[in-house]
CHARMM internal coordinates of N, CA and C (Angstrom, degrees):
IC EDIT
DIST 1 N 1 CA 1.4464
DIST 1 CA 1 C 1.5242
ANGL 1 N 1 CA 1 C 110.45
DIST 1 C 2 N 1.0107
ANGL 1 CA 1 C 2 N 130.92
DIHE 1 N 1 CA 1 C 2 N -18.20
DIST 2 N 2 CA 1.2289
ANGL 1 C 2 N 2 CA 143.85
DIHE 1 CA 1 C 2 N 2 CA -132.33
DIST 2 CA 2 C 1.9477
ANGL 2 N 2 CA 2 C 91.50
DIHE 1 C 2 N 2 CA 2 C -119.25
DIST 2 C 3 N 1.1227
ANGL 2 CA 2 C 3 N 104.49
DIHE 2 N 2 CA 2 C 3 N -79.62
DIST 3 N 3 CA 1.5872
ANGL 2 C 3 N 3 CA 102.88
DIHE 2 CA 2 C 3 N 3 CA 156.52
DIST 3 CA 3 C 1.6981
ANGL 3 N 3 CA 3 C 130.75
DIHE 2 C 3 N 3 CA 3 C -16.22
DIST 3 C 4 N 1.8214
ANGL 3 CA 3 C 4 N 98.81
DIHE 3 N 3 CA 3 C 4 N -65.73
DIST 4 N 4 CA 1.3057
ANGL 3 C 4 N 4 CA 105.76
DIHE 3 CA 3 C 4 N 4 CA 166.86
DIST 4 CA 4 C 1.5745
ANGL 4 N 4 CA 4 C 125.31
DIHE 3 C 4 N 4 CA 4 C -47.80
DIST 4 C 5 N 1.3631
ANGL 4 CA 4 C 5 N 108.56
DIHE 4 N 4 CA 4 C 5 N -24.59
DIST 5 N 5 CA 1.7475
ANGL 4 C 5 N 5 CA 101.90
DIHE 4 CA 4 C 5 N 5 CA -162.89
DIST 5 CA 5 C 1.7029
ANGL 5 N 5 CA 5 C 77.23
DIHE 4 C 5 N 5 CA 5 C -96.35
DIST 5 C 6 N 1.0445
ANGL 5 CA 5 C 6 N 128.41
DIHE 5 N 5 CA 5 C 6 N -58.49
DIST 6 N 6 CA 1.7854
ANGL 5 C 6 N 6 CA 109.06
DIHE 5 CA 5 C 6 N 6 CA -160.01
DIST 6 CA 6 C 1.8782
ANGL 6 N 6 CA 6 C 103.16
DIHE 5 C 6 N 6 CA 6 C -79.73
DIST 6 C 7 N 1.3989
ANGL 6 CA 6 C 7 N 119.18
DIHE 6 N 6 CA 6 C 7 N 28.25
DIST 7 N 7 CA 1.4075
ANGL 6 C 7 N 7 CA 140.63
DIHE 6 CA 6 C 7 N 7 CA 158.08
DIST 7 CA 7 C 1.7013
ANGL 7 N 7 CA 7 C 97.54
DIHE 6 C 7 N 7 CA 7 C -92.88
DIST 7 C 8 N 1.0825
ANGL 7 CA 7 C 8 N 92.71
DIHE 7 N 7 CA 7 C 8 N -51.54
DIST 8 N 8 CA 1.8342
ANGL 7 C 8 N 8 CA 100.52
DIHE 7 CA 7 C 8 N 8 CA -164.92
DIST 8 CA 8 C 2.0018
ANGL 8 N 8 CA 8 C 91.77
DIHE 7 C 8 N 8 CA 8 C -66.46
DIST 8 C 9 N 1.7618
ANGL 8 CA 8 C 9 N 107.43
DIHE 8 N 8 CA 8 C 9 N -50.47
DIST 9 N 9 CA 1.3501
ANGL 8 C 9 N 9 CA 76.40
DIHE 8 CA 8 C 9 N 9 CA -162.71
DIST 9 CA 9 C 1.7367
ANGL 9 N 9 CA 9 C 138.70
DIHE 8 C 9 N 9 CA 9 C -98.23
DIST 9 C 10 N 2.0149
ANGL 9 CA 9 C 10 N 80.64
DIHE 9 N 9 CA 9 C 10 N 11.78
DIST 10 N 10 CA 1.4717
ANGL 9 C 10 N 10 CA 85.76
DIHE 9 CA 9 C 10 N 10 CA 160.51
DIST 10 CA 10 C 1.3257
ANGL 10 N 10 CA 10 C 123.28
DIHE 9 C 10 N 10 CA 10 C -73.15
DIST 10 C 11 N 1.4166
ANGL 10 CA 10 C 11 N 122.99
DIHE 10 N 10 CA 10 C 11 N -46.23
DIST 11 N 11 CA 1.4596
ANGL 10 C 11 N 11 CA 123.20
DIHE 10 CA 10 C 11 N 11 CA 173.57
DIST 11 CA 11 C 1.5277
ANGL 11 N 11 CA 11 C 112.01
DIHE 10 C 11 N 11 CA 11 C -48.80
DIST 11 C 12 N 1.3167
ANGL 11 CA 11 C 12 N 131.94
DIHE 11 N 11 CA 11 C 12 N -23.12
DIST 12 N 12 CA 0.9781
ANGL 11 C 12 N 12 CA 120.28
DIHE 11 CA 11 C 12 N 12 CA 168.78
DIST 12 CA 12 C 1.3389
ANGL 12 N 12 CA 12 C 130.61
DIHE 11 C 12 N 12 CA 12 C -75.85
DIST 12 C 13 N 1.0820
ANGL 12 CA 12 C 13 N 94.96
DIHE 12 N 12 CA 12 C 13 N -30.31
DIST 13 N 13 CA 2.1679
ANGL 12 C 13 N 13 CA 114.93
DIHE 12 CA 12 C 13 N 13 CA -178.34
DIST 13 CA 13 C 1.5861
ANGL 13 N 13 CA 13 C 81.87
DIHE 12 C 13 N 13 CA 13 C -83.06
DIST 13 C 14 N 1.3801
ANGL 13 CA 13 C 14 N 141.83
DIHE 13 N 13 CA 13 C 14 N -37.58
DIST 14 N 14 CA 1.4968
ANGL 13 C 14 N 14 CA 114.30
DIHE 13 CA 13 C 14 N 14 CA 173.51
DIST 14 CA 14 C 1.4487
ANGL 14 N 14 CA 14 C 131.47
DIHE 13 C 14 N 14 CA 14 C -92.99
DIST 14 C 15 N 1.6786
ANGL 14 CA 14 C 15 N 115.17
DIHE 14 N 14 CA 14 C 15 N -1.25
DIST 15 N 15 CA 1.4038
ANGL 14 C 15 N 15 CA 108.17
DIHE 14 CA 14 C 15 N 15 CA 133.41
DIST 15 CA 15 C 1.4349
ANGL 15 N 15 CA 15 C 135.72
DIHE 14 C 15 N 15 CA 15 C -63.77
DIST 15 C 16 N 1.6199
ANGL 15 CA 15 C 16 N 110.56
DIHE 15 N 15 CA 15 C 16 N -26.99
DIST 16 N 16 CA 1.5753
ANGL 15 C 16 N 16 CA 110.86
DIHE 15 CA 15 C 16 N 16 CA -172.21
DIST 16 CA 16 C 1.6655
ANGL 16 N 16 CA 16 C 100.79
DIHE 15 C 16 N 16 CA 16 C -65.78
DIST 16 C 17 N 1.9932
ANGL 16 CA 16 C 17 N 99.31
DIHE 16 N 16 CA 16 C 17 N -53.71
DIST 17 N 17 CA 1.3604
ANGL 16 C 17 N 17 CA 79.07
DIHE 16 CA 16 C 17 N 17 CA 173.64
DIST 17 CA 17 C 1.2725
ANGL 17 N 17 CA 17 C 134.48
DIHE 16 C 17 N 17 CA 17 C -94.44
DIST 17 C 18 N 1.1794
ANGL 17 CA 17 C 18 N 132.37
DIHE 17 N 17 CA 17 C 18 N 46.11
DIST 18 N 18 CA 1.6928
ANGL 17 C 18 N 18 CA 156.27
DIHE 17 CA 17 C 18 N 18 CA 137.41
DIST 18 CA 18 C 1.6269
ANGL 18 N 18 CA 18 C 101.34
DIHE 17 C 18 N 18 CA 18 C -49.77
DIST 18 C 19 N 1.4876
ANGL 18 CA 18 C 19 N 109.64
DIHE 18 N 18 CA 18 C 19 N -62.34
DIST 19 N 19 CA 1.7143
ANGL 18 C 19 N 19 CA 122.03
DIHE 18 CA 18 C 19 N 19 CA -145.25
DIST 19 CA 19 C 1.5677
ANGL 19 N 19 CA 19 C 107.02
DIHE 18 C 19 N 19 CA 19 C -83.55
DIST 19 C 20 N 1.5374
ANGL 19 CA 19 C 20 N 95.64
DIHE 19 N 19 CA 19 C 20 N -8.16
DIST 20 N 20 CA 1.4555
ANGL 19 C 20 N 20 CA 120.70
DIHE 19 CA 19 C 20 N 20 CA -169.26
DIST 20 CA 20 C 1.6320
ANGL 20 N 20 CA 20 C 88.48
DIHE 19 C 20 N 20 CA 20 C -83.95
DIST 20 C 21 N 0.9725
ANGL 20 CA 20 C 21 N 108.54
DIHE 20 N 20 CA 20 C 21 N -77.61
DIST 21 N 21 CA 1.9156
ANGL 20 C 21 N 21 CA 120.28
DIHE 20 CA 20 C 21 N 21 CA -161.90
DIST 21 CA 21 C 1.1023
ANGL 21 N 21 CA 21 C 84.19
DIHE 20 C 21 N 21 CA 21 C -48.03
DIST 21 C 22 N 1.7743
ANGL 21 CA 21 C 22 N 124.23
DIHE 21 N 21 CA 21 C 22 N -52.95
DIST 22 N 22 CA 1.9315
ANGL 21 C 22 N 22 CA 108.80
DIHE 21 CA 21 C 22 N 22 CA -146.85
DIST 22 CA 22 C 1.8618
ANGL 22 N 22 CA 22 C 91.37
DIHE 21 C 22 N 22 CA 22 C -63.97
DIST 22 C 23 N 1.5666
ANGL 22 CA 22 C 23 N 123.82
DIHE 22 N 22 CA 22 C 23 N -33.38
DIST 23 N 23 CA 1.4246
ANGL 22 C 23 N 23 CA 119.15
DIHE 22 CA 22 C 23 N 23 CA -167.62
DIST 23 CA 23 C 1.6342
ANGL 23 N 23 CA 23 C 91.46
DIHE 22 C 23 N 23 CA 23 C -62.60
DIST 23 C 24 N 1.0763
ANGL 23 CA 23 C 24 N 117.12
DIHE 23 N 23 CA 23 C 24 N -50.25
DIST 24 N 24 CA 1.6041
ANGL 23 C 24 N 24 CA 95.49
DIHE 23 CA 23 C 24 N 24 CA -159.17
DIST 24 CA 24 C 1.3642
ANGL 24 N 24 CA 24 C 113.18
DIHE 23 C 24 N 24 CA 24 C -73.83
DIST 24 C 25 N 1.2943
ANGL 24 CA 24 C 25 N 112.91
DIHE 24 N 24 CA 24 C 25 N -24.00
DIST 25 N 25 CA 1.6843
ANGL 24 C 25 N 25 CA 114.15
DIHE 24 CA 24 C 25 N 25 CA 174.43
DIST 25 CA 25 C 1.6688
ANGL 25 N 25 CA 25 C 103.68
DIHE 24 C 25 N 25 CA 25 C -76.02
DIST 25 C 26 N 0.9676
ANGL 25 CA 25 C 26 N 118.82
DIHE 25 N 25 CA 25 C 26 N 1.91
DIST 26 N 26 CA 1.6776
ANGL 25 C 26 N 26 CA 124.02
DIHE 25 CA 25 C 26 N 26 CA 173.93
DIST 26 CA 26 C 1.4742
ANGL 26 N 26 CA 26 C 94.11
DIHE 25 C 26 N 26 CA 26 C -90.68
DIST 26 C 27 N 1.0061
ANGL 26 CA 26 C 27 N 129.08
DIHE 26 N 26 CA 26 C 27 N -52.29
DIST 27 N 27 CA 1.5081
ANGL 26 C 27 N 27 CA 123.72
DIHE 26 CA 26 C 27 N 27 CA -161.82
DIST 27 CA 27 C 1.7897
ANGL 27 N 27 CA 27 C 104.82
DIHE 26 C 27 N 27 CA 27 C -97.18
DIST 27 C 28 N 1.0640
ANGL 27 CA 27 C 28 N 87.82
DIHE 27 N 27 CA 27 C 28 N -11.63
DIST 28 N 28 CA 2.0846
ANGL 27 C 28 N 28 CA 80.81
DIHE 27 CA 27 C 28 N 28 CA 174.14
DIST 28 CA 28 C 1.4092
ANGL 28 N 28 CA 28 C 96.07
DIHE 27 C 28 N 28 CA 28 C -74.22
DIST 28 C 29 N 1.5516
ANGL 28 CA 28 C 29 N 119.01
DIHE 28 N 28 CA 28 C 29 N -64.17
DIST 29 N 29 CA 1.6348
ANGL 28 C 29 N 29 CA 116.17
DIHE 28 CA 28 C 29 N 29 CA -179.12
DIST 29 CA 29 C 1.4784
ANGL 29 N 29 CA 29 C 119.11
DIHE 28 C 29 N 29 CA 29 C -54.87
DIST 29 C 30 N 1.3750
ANGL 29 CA 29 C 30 N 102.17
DIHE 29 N 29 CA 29 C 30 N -15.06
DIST 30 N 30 CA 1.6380
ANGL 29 C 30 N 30 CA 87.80
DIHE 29 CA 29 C 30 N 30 CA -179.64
DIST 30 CA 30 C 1.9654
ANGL 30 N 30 CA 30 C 114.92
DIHE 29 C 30 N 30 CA 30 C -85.11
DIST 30 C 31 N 1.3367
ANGL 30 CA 30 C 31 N 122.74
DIHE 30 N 30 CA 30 C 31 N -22.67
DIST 31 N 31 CA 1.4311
ANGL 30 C 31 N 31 CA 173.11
DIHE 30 CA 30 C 31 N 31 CA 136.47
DIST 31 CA 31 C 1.8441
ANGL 31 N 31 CA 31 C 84.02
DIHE 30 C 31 N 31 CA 31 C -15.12
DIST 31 C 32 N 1.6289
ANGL 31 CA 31 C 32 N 92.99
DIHE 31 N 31 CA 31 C 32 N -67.22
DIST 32 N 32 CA 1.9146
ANGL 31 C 32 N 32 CA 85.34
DIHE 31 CA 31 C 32 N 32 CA -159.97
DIST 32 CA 32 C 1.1871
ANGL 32 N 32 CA 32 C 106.27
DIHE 31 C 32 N 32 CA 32 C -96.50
DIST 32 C 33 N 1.5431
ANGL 32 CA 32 C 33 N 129.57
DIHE 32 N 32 CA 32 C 33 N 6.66
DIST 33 N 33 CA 1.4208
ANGL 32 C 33 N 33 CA 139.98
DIHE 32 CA 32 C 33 N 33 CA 170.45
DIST 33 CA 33 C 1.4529
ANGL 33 N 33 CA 33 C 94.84
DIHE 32 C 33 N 33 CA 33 C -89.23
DIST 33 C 34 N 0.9018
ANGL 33 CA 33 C 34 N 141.52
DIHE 33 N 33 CA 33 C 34 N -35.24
DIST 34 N 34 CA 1.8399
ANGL 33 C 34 N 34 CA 136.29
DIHE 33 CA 33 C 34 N 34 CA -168.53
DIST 34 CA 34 C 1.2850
ANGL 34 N 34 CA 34 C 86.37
DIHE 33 C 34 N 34 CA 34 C -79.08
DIST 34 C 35 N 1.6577
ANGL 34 CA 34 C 35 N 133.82
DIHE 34 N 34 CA 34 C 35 N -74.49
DIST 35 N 35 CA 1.1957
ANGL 34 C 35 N 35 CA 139.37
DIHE 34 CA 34 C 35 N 35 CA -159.85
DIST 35 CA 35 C 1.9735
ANGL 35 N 35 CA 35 C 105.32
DIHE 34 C 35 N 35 CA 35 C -38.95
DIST 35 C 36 N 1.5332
ANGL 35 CA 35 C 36 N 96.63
DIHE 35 N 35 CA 35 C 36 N -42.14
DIST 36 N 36 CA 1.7733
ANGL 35 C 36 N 36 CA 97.12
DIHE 35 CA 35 C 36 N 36 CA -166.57
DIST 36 CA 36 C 1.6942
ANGL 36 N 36 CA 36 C 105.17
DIHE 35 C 36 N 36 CA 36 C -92.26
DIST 36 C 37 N 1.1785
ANGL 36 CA 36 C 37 N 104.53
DIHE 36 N 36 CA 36 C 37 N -5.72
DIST 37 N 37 CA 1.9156
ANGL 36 C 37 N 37 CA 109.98
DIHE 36 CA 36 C 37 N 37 CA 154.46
DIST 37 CA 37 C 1.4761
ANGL 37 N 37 CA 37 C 97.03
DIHE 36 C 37 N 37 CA 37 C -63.74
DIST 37 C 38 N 1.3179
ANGL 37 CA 37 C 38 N 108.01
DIHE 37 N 37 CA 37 C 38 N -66.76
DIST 38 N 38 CA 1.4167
ANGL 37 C 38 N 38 CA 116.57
DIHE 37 CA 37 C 38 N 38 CA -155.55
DIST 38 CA 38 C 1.8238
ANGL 38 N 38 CA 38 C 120.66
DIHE 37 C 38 N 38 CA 38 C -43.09
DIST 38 C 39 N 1.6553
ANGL 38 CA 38 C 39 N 86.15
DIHE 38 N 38 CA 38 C 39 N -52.93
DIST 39 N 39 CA 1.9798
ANGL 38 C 39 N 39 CA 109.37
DIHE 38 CA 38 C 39 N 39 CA 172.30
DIST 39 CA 39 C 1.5002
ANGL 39 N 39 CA 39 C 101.19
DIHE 38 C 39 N 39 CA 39 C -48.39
DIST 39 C 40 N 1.3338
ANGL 39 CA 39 C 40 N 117.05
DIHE 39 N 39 CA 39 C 40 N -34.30
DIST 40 N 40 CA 1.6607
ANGL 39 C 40 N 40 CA 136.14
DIHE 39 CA 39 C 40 N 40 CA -148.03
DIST 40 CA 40 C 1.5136
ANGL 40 N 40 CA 40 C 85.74
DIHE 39 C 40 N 40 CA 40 C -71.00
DIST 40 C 41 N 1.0978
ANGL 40 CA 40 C 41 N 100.68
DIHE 40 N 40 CA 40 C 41 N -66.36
DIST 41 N 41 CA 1.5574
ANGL 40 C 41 N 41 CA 106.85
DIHE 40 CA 40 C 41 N 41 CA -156.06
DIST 41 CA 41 C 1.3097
ANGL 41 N 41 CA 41 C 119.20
DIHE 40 C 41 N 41 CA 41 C -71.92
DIST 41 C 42 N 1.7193
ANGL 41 CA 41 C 42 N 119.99
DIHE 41 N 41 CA 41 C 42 N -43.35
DIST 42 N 42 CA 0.8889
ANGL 41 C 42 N 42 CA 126.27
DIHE 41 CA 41 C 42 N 42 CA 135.98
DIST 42 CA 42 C 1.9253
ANGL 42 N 42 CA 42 C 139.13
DIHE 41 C 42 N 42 CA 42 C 12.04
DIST 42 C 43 N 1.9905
ANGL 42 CA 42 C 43 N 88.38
DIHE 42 N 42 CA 42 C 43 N -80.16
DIST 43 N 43 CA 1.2926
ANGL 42 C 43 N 43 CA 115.99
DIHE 42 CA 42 C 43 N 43 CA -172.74
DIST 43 CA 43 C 2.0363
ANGL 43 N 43 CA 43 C 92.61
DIHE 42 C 43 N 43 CA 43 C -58.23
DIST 43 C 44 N 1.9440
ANGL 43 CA 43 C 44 N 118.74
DIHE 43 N 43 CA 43 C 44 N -63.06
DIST 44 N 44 CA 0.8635
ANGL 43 C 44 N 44 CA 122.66
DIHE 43 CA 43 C 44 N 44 CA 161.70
DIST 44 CA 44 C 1.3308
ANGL 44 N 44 CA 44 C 113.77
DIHE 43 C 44 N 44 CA 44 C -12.90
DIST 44 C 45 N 1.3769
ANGL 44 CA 44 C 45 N 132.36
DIHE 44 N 44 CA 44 C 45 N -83.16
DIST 45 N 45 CA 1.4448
ANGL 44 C 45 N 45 CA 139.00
DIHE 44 CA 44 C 45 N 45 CA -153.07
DIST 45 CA 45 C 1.5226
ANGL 45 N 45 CA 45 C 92.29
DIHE 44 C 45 N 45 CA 45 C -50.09
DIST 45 C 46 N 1.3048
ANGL 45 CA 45 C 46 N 122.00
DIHE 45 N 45 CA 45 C 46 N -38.62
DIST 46 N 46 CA 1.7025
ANGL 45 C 46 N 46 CA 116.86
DIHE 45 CA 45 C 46 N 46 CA -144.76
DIST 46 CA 46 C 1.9363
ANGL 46 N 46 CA 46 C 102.38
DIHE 45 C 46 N 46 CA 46 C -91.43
DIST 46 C 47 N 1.3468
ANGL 46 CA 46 C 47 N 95.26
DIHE 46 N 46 CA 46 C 47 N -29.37
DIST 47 N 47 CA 1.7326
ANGL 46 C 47 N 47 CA 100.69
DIHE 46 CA 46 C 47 N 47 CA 175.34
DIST 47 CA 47 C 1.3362
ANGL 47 N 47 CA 47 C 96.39
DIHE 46 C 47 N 47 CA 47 C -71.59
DIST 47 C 48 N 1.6156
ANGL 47 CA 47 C 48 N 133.03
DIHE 47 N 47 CA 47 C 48 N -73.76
DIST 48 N 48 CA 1.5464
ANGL 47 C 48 N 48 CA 112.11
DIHE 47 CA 47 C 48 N 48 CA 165.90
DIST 48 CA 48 C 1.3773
ANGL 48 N 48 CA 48 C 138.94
DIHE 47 C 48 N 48 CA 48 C -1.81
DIST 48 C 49 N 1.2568
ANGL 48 CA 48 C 49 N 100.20
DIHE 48 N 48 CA 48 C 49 N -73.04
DIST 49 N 49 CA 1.9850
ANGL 48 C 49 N 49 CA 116.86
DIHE 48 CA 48 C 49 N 49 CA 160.88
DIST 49 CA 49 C 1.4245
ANGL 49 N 49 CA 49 C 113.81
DIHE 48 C 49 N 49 CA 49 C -46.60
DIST 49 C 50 N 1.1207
ANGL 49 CA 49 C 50 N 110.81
DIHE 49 N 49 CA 49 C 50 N -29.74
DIST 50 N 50 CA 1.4446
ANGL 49 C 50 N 50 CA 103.10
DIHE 49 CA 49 C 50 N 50 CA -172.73
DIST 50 CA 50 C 1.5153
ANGL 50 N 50 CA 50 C 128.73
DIHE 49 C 50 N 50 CA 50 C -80.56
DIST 50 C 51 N 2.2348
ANGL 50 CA 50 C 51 N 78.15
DIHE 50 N 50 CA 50 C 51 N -44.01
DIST 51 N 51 CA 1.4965
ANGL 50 C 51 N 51 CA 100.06
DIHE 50 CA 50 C 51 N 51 CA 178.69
DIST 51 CA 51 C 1.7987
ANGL 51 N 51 CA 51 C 111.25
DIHE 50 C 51 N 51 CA 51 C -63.32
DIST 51 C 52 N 1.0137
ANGL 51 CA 51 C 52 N 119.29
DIHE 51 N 51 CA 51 C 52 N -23.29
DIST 52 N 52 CA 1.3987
ANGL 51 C 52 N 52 CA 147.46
DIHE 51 CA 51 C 52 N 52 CA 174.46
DIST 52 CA 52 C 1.7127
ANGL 52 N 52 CA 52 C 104.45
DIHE 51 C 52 N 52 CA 52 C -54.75
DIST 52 C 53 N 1.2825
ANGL 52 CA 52 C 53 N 99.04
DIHE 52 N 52 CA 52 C 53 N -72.71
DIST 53 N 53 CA 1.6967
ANGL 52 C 53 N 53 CA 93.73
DIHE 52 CA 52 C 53 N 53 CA 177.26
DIST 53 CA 53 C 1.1825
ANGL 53 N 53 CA 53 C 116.81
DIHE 52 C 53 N 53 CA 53 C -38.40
DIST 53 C 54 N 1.6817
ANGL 53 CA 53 C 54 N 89.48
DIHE 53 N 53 CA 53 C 54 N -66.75
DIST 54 N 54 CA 1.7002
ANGL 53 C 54 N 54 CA 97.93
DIHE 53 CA 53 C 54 N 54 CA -172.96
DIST 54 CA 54 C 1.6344
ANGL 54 N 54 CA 54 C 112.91
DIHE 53 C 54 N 54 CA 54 C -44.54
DIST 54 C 55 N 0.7193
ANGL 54 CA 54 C 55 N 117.67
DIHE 54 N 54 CA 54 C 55 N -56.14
DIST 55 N 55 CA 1.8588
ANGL 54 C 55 N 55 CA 105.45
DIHE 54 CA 54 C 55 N 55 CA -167.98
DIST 55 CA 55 C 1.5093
ANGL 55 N 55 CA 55 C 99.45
DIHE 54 C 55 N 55 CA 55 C -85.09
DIST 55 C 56 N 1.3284
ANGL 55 CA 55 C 56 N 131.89
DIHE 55 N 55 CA 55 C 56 N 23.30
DIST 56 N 56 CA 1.4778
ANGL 55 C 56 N 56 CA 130.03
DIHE 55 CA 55 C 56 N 56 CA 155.02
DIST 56 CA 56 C 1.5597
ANGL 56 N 56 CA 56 C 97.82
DIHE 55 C 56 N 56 CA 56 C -104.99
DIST 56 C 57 N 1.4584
ANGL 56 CA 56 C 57 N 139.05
DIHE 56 N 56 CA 56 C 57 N -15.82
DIST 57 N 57 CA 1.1988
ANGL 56 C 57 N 57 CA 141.99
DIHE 56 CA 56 C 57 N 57 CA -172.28
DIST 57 CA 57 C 1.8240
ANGL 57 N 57 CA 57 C 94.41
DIHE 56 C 57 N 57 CA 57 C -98.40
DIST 57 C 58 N 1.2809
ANGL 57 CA 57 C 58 N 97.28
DIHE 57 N 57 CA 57 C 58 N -30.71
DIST 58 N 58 CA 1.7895
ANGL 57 C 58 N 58 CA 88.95
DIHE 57 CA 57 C 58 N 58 CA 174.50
DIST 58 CA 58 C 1.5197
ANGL 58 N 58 CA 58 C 111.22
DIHE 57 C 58 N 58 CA 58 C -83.29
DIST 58 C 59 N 1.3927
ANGL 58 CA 58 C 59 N 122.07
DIHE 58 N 58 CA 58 C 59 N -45.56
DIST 59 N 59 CA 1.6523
ANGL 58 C 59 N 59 CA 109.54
DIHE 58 CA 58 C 59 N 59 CA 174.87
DIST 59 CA 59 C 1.7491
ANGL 59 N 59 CA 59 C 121.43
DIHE 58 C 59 N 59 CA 59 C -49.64
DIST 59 C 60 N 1.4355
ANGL 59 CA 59 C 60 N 108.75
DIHE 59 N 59 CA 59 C 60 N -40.26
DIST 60 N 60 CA 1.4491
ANGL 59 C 60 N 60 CA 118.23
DIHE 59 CA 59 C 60 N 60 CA 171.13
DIST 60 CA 60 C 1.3711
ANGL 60 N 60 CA 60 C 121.71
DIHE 59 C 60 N 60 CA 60 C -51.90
DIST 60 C 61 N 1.2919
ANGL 60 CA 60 C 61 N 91.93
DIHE 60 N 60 CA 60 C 61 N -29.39
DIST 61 N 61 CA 2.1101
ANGL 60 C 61 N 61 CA 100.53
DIHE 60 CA 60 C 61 N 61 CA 177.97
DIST 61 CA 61 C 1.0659
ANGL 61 N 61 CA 61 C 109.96
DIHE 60 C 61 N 61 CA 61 C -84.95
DIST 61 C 62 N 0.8286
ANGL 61 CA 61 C 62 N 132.20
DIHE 61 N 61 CA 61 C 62 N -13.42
DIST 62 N 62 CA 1.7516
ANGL 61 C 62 N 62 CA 131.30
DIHE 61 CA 61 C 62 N 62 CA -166.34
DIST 62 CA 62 C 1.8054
ANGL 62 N 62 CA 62 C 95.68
DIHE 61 C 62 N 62 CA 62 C -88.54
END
COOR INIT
IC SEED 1 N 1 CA 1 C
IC BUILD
């Protein structure tokens, strides 16, 4: 009987720490998903600016 319960409560201490890793691997990807929004939008702003010059560099030529 005795076996069974510290059977029972290792599997349990190795689901907790299962639910543990899957949380932190939940929040690392969520961490490098914000970061690659961030580059995202970023990159966006700068093609804008650019596209911007350019057709202020094309009205000037004309």
């Amino acid at each position: 009987m005795t076996q069974r319960n510290l059977t029972a409560r290792a599997a349990a201490a190795d689901r907790a720490a299962s639910l543990a890793a899957l949380h932190a691997q939940c929040r690392a990807d969520y961490q490098q998903a914000s970061a690659t929004r961030a580059a995202s939008v970023g990159a966006a702003r700068d093609q804008i600016a650019l596209a911007r010059a350019h057709a202020a560099e094309a009205v000037t030529a004309r």
